[in-house]
PDB file of N, CA, C and O in Angstrom:
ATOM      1  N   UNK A   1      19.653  74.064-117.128  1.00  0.00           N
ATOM      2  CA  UNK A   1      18.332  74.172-117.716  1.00  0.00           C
ATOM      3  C   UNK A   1      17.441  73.003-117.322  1.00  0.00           C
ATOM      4  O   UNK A   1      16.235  73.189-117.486  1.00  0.00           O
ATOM      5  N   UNK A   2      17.850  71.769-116.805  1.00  0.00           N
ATOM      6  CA  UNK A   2      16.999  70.702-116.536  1.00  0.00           C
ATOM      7  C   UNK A   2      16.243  70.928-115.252  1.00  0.00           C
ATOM      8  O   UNK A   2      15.038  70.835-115.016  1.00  0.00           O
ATOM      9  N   UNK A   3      17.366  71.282-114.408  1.00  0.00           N
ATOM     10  CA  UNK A   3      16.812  71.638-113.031  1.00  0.00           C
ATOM     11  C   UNK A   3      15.736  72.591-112.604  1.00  0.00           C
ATOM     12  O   UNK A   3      15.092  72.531-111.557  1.00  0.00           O
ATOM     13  N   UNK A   4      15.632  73.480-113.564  1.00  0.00           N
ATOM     14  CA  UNK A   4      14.457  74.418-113.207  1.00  0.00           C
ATOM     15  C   UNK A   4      13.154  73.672-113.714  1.00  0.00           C
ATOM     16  O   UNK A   4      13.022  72.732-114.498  1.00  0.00           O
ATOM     17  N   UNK A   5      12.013  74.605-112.812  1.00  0.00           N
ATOM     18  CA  UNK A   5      10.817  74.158-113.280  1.00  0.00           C
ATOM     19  C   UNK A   5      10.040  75.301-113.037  1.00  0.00           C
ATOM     20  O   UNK A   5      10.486  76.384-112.658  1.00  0.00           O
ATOM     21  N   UNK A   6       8.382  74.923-113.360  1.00  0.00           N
ATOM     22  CA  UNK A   6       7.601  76.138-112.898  1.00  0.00           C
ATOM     23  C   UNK A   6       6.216  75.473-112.751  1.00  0.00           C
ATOM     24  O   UNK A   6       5.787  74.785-113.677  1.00  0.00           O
ATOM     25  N   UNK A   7       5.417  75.673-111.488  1.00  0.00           N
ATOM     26  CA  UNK A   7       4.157  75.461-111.303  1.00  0.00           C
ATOM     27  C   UNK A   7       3.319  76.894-111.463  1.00  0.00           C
ATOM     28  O   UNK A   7       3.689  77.758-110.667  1.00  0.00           O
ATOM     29  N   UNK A   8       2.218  77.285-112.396  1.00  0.00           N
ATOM     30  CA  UNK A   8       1.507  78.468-111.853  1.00  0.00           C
ATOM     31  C   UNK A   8      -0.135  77.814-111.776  1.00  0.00           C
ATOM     32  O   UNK A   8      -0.810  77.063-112.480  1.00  0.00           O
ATOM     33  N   UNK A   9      -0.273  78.365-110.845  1.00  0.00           N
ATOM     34  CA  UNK A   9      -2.009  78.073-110.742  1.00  0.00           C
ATOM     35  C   UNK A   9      -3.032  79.063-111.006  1.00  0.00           C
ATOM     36  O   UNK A   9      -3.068  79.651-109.925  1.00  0.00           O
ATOM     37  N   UNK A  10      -3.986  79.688-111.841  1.00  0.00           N
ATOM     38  CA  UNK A  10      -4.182  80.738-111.991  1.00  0.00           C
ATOM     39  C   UNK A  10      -6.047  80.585-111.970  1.00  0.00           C
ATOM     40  O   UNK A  10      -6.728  79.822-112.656  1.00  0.00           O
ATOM     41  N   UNK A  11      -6.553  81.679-110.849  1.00  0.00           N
ATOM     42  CA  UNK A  11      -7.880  81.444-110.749  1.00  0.00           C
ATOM     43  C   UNK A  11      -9.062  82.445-111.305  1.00  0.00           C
ATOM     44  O   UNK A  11      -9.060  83.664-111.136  1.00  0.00           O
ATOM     45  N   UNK A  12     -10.069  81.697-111.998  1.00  0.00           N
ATOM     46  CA  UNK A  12     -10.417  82.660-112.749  1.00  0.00           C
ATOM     47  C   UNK A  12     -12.271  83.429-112.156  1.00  0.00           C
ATOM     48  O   UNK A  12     -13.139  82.617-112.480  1.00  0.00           O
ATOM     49  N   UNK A  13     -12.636  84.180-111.732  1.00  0.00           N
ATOM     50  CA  UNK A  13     -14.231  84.151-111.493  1.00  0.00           C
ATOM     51  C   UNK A  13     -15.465  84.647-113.164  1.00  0.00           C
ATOM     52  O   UNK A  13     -15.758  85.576-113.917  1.00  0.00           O
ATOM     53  N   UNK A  14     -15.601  83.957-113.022  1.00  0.00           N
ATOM     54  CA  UNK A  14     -16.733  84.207-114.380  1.00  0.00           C
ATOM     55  C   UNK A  14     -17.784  85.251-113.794  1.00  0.00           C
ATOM     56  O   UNK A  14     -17.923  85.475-112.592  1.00  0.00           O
ATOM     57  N   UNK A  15     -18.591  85.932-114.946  1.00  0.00           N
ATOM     58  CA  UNK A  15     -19.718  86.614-114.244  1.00  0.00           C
ATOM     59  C   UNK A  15     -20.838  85.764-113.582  1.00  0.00           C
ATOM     60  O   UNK A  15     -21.577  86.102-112.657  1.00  0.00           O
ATOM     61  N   UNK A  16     -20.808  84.767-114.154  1.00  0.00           N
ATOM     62  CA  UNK A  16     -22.156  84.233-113.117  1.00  0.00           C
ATOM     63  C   UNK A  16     -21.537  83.699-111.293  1.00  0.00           C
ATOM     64  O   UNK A  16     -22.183  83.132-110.411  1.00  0.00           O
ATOM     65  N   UNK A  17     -20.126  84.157-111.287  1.00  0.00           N
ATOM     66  CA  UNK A  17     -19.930  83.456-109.906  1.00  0.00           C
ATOM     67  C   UNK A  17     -19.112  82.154-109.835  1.00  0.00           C
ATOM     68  O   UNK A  17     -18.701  81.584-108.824  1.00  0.00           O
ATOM     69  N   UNK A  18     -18.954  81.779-111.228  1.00  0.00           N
ATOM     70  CA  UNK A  18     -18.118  80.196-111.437  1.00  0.00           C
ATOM     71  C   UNK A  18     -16.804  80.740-111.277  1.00  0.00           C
ATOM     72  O   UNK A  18     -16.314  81.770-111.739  1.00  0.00           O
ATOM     73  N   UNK A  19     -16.161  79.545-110.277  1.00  0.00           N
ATOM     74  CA  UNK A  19     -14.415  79.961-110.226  1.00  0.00           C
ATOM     75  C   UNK A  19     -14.115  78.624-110.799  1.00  0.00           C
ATOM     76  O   UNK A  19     -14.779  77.631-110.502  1.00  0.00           O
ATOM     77  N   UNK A  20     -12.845  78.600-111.842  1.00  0.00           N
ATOM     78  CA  UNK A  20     -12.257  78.187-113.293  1.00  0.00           C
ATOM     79  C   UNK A  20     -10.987  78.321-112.212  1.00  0.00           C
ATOM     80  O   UNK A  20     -10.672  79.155-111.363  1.00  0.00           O
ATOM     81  N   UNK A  21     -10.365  76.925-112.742  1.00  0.00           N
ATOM     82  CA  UNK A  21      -8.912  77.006-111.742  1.00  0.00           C
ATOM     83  C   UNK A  21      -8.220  76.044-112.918  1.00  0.00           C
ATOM     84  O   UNK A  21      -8.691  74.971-113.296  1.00  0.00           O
ATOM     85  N   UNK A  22      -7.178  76.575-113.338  1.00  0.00           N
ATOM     86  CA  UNK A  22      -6.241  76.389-114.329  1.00  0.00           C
ATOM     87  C   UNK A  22      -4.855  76.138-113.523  1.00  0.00           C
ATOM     88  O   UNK A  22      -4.340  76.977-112.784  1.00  0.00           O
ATOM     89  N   UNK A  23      -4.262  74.661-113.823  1.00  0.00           N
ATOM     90  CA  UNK A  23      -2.685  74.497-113.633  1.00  0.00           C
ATOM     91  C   UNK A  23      -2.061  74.338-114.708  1.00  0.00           C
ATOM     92  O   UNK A  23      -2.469  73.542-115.554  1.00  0.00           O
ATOM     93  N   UNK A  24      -0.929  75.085-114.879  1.00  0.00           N
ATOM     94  CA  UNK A  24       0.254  74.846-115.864  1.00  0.00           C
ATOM     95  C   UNK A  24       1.639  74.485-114.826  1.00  0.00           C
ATOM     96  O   UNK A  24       2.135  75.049-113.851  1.00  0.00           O
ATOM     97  N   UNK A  25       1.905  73.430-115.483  1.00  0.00           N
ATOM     98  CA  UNK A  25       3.526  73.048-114.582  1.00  0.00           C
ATOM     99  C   UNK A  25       4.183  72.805-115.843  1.00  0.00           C
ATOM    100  O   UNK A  25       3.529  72.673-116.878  1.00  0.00           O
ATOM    101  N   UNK A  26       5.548  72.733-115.811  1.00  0.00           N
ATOM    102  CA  UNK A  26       6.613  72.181-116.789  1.00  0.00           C
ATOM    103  C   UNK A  26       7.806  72.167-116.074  1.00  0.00           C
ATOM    104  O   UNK A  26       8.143  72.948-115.184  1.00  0.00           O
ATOM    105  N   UNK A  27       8.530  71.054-116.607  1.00  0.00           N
ATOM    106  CA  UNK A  27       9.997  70.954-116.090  1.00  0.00           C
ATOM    107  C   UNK A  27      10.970  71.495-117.249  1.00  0.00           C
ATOM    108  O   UNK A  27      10.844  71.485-118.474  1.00  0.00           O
ATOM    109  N   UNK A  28      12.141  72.044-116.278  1.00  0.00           N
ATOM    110  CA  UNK A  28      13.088  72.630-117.306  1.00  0.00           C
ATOM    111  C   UNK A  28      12.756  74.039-116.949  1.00  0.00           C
ATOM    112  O   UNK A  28      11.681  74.495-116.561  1.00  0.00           O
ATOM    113  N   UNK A  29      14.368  74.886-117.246  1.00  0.00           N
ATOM    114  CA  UNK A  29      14.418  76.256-116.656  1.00  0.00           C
ATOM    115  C   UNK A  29      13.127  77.011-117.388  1.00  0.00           C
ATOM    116  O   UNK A  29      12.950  76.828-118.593  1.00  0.00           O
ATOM    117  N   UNK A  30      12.154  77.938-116.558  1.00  0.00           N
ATOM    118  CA  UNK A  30      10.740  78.188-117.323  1.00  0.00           C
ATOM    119  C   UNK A  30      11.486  79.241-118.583  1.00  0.00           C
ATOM    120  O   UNK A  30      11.223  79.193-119.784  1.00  0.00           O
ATOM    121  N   UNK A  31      12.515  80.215-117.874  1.00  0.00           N
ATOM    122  CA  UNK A  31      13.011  81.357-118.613  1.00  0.00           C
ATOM    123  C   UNK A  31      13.268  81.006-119.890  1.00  0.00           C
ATOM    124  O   UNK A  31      13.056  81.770-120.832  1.00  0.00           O
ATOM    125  N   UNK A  32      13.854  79.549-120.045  1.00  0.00           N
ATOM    126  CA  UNK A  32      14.256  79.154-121.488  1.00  0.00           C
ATOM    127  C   UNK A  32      13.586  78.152-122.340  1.00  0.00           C
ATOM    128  O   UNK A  32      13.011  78.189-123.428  1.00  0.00           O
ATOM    129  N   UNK A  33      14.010  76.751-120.990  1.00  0.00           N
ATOM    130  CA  UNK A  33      13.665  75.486-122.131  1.00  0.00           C
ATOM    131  C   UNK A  33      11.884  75.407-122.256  1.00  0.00           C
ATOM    132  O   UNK A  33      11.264  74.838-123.153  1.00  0.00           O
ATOM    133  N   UNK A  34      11.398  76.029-121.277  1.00  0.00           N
ATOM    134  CA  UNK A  34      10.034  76.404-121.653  1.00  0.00           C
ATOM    135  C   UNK A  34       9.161  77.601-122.482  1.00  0.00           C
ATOM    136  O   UNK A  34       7.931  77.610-122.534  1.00  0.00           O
ATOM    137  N   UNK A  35       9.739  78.263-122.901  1.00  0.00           N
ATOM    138  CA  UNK A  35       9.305  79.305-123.219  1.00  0.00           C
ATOM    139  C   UNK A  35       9.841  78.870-124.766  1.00  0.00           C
ATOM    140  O   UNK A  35       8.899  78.960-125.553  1.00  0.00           O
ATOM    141  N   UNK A  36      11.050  78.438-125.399  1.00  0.00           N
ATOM    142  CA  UNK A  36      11.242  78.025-126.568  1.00  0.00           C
ATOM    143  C   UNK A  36      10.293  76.944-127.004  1.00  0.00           C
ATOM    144  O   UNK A  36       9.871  77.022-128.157  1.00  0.00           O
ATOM    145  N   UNK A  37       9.780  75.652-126.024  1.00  0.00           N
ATOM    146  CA  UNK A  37       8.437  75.045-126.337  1.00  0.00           C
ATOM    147  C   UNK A  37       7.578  75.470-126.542  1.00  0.00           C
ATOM    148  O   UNK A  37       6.919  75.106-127.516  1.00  0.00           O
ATOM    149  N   UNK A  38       7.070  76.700-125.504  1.00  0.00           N
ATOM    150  CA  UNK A  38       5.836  77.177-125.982  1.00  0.00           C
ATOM    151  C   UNK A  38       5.888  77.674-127.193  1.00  0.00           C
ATOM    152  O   UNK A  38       4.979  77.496-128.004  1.00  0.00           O
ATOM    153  N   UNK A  39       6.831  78.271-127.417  1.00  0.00           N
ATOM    154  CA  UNK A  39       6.931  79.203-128.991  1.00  0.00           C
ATOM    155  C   UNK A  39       6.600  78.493-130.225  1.00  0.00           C
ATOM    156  O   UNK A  39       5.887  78.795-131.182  1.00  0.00           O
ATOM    157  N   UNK A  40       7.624  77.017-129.823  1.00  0.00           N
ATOM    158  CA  UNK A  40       7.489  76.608-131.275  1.00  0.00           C
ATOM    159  C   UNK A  40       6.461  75.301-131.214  1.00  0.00           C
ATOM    160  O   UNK A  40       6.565  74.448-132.096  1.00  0.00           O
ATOM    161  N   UNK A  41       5.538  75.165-130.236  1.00  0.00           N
ATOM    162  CA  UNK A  41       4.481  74.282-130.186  1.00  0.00           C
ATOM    163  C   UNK A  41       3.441  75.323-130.921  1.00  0.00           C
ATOM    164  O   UNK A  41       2.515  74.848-131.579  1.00  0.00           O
ATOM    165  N   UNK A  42       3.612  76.860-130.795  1.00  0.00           N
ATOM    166  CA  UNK A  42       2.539  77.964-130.633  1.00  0.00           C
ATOM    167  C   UNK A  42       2.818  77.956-132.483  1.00  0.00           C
ATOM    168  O   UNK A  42       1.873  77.493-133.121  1.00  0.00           O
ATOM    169  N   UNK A  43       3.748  78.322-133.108  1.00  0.00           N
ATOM    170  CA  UNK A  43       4.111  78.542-134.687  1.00  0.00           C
ATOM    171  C   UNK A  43       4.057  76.937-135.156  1.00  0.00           C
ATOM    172  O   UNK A  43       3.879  76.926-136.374  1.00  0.00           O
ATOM    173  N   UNK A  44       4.124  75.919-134.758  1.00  0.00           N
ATOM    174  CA  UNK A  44       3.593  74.697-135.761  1.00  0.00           C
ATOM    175  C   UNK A  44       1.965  74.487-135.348  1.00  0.00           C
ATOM    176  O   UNK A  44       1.256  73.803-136.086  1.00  0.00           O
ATOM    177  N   UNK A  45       1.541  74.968-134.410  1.00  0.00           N
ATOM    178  CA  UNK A  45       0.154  74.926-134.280  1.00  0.00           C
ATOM    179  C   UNK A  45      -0.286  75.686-135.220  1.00  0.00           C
ATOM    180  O   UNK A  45      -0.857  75.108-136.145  1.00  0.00           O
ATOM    181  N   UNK A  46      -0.155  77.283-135.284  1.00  0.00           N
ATOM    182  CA  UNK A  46      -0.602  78.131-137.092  1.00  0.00           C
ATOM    183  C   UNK A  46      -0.008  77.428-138.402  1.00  0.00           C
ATOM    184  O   UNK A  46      -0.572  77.471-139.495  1.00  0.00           O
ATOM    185  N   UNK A  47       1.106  76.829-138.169  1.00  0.00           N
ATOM    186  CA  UNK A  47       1.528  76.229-139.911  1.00  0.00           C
ATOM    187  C   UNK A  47       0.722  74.539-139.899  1.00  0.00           C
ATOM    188  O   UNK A  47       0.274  74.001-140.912  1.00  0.00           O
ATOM    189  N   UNK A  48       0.706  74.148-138.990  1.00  0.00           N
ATOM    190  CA  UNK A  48      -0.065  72.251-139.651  1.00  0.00           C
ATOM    191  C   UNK A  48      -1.185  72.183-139.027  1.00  0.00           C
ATOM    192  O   UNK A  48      -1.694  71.065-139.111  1.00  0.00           O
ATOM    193  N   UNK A  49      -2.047  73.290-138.152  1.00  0.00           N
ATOM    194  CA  UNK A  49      -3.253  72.893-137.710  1.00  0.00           C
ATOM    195  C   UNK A  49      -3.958  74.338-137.944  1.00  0.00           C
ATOM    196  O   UNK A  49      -4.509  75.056-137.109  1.00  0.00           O
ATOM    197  N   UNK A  50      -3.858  74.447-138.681  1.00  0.00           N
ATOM    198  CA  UNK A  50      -4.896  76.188-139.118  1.00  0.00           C
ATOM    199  C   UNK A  50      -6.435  75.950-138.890  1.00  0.00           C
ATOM    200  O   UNK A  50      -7.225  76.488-138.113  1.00  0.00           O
ATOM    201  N   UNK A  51      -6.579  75.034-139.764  1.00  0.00           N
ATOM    202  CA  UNK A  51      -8.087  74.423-139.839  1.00  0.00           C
ATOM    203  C   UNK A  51      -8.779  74.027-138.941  1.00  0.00           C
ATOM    204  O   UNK A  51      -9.978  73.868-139.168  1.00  0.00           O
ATOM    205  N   UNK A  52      -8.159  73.700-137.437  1.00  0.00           N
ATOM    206  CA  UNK A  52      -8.381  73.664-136.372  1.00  0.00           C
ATOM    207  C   UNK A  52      -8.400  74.584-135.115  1.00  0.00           C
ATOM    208  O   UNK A  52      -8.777  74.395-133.959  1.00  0.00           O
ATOM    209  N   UNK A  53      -7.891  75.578-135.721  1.00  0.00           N
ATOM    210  CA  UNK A  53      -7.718  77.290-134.938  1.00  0.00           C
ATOM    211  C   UNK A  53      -9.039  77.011-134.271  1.00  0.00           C
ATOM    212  O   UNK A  53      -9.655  75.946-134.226  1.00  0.00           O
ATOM    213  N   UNK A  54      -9.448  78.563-133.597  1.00  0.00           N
ATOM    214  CA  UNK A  54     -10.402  78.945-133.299  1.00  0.00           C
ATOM    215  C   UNK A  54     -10.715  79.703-134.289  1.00  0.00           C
ATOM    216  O   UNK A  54      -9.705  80.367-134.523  1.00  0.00           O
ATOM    217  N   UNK A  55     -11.733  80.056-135.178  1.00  0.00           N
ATOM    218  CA  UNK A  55     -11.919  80.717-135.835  1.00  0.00           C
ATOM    219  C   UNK A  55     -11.362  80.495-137.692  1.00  0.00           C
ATOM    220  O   UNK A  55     -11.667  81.122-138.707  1.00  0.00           O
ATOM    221  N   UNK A  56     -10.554  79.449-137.482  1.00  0.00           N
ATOM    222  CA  UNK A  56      -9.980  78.807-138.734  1.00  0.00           C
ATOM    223  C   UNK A  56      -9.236  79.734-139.251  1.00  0.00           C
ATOM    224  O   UNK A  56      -8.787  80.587-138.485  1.00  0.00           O
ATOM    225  N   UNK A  57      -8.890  79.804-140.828  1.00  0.00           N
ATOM    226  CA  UNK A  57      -8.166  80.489-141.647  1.00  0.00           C
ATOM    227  C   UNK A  57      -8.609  81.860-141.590  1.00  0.00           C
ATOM    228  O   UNK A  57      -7.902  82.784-141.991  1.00  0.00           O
ATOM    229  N   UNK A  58      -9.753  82.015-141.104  1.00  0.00           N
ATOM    230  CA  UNK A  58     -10.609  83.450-141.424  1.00  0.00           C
ATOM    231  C   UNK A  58     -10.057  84.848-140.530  1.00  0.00           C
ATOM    232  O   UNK A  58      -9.684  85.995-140.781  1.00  0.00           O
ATOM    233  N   UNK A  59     -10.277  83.904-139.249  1.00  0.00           N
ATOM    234  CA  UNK A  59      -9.687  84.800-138.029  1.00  0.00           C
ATOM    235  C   UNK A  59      -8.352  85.298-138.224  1.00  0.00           C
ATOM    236  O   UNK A  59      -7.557  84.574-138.822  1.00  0.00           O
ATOM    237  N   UNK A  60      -7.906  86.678-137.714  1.00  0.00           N
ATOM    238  CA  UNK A  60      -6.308  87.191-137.687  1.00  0.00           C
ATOM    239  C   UNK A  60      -6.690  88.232-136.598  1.00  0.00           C
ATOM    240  O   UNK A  60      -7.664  88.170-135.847  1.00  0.00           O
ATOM    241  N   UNK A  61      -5.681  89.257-136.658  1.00  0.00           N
ATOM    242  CA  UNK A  61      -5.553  90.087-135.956  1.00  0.00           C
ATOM    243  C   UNK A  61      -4.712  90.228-135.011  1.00  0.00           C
ATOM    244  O   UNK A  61      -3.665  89.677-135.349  1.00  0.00           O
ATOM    245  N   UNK A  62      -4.606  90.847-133.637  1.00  0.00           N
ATOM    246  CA  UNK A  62      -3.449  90.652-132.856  1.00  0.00           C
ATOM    247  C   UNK A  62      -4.847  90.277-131.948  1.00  0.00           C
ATOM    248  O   UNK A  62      -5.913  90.885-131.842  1.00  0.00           O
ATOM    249  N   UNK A  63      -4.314  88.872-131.281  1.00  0.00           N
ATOM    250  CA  UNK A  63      -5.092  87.785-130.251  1.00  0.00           C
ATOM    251  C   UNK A  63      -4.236  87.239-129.166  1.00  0.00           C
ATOM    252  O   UNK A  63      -3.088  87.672-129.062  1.00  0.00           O
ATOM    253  N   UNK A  64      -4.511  86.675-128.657  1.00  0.00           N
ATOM    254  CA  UNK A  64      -4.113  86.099-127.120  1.00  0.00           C
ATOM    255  C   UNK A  64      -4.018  84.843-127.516  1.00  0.00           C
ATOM    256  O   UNK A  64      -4.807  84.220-128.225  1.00  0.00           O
ATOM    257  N   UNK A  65      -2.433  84.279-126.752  1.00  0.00           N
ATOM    258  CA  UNK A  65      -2.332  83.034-127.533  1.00  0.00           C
ATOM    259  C   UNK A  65      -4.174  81.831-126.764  1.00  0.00           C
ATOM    260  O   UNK A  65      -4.563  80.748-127.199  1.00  0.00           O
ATOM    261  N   UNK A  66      -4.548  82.343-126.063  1.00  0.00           N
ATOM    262  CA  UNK A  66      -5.703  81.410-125.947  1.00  0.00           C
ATOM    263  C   UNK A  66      -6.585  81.666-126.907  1.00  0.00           C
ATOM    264  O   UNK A  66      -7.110  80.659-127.382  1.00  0.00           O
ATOM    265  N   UNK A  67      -7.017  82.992-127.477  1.00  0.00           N
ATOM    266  CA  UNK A  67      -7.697  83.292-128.072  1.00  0.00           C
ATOM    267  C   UNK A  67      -7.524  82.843-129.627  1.00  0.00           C
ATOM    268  O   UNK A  67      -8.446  82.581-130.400  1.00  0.00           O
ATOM    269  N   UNK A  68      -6.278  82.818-129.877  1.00  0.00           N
ATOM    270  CA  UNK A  68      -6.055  83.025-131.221  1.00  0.00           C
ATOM    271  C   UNK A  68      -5.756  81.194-131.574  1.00  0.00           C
ATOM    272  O   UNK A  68      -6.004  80.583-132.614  1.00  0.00           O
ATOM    273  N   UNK A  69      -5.182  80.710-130.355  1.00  0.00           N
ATOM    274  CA  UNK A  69      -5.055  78.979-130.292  1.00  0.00           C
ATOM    275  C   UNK A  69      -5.623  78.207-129.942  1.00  0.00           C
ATOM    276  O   UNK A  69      -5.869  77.152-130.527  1.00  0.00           O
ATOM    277  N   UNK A  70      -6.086  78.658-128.557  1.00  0.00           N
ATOM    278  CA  UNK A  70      -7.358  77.814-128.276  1.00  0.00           C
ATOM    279  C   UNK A  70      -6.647  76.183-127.922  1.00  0.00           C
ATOM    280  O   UNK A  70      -5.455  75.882-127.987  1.00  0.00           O
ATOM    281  N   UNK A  71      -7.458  75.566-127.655  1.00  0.00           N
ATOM    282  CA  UNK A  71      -7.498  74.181-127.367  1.00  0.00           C
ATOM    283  C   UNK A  71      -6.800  73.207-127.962  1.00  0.00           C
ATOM    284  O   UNK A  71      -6.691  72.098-127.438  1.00  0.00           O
ATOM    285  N   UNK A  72      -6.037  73.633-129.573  1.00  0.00           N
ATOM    286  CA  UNK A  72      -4.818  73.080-130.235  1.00  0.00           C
ATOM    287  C   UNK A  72      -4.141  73.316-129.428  1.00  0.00           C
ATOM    288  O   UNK A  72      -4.088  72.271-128.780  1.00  0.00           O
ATOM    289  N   UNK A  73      -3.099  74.520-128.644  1.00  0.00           N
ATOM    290  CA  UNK A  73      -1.899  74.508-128.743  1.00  0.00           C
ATOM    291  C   UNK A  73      -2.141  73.863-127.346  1.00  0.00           C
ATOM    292  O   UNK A  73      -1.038  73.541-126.903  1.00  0.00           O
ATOM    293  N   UNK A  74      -3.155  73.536-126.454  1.00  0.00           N
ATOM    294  CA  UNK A  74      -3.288  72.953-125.184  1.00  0.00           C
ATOM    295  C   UNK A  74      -3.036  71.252-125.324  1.00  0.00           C
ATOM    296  O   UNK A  74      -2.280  70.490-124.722  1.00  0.00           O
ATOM    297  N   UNK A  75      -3.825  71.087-126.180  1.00  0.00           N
ATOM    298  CA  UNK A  75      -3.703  69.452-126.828  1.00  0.00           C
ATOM    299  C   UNK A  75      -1.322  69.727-127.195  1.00  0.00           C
ATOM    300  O   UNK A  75      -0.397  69.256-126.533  1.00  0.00           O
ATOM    301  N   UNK A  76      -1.296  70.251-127.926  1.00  0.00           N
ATOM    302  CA  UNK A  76      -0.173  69.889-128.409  1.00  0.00           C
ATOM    303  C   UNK A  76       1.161  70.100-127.391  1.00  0.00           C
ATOM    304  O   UNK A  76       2.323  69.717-127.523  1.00  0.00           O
ATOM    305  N   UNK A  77       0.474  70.904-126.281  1.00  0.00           N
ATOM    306  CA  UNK A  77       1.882  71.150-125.313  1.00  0.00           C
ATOM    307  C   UNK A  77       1.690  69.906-124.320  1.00  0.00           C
ATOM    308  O   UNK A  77       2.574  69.390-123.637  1.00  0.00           O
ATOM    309  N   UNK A  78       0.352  69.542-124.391  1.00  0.00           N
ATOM    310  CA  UNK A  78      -0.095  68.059-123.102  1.00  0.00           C
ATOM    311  C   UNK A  78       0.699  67.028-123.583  1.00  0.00           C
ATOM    312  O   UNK A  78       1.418  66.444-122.773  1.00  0.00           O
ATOM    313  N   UNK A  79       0.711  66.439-125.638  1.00  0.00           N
ATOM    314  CA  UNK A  79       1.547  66.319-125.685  1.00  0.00           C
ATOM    315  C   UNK A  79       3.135  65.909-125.874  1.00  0.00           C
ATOM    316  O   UNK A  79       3.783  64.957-126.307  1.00  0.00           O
ATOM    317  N   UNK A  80       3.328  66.989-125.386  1.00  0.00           N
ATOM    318  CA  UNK A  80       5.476  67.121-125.452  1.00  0.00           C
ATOM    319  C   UNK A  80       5.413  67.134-124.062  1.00  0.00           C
ATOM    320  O   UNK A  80       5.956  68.199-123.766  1.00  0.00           O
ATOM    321  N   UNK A  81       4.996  66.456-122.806  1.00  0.00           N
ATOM    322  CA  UNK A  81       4.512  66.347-121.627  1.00  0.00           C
ATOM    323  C   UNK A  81       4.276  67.638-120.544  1.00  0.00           C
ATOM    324  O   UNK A  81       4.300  67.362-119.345  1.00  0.00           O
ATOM    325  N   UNK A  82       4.104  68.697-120.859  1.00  0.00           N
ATOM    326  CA  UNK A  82       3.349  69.713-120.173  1.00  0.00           C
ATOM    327  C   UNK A  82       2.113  69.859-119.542  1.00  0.00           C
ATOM    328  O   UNK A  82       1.149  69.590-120.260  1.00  0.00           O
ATOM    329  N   UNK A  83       1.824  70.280-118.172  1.00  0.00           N
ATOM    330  CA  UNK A  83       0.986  69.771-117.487  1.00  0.00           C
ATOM    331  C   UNK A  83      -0.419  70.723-117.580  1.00  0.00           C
ATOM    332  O   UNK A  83      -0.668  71.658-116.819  1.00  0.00           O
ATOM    333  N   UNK A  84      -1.002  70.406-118.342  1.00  0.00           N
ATOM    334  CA  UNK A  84      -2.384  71.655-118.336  1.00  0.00           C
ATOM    335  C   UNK A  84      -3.696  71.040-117.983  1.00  0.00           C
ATOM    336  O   UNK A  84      -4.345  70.311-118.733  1.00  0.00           O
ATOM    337  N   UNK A  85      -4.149  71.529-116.332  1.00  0.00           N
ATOM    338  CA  UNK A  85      -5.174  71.181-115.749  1.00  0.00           C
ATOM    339  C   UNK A  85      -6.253  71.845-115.887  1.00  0.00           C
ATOM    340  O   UNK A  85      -5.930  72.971-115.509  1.00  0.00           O
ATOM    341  N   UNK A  86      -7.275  71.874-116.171  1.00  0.00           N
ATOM    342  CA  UNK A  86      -8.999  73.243-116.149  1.00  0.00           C
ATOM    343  C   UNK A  86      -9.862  72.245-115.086  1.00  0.00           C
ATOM    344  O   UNK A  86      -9.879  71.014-115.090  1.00  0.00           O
ATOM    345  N   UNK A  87     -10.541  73.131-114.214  1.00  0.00           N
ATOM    346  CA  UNK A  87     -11.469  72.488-113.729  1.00  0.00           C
ATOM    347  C   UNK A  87     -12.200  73.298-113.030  1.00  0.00           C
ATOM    348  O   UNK A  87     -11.521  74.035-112.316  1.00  0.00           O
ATOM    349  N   UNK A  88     -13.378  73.457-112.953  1.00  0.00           N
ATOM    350  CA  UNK A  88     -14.578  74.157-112.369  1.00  0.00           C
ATOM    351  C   UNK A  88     -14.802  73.986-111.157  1.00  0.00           C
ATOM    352  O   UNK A  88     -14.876  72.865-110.654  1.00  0.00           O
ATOM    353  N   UNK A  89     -14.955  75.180-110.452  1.00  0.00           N
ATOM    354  CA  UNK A  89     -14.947  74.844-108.619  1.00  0.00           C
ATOM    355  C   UNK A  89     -16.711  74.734-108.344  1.00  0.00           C
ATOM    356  O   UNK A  89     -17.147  74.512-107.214  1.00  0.00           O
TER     357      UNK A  89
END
């Protein structure tokens, strides 16, 4: 599980023509020791930072963990040292 890792780079075009270029890297097998981080960075982000959601206590529904987390669970996976880059081309 140490030995694995995962880089994805993922590019985004907005309607006005802006390309949004997002890196996520992490070390550790992605299948496991990453995916159990994300999980439980993703469920203590709803139990000790609600008030900081997007949308706060009010918002529910079924959402996208960006949508529904937003910029907490980005702050909180940066971190437990996970690599999350945004930057505008």
């Amino acid at each position: 599980m140490d030995e694995g890792w995962f880089r994805c780079e993922l590019i985004a075009i907005a309607g006005d023509g802006r390309k949004i270029r997002v890196l996520i890297a992490e070390q550790g097998d992605p299948g496991n020791r990453a995916t159990v981080k994300f999980l439980c960075e993703s469920a203590l982000a709803l139990v000790l930072d609600t008030d900081a959601l997007p949308g706060g206590r009010e918002r529910g529904g079924v959402l996208t963990p960006a949508t529904g987390l937003g910029d907490v669970l980005v702050e909180r996976l940066r971190k437990t040292g996970t690599t999350i880059q945004v930057a505008a081309d």
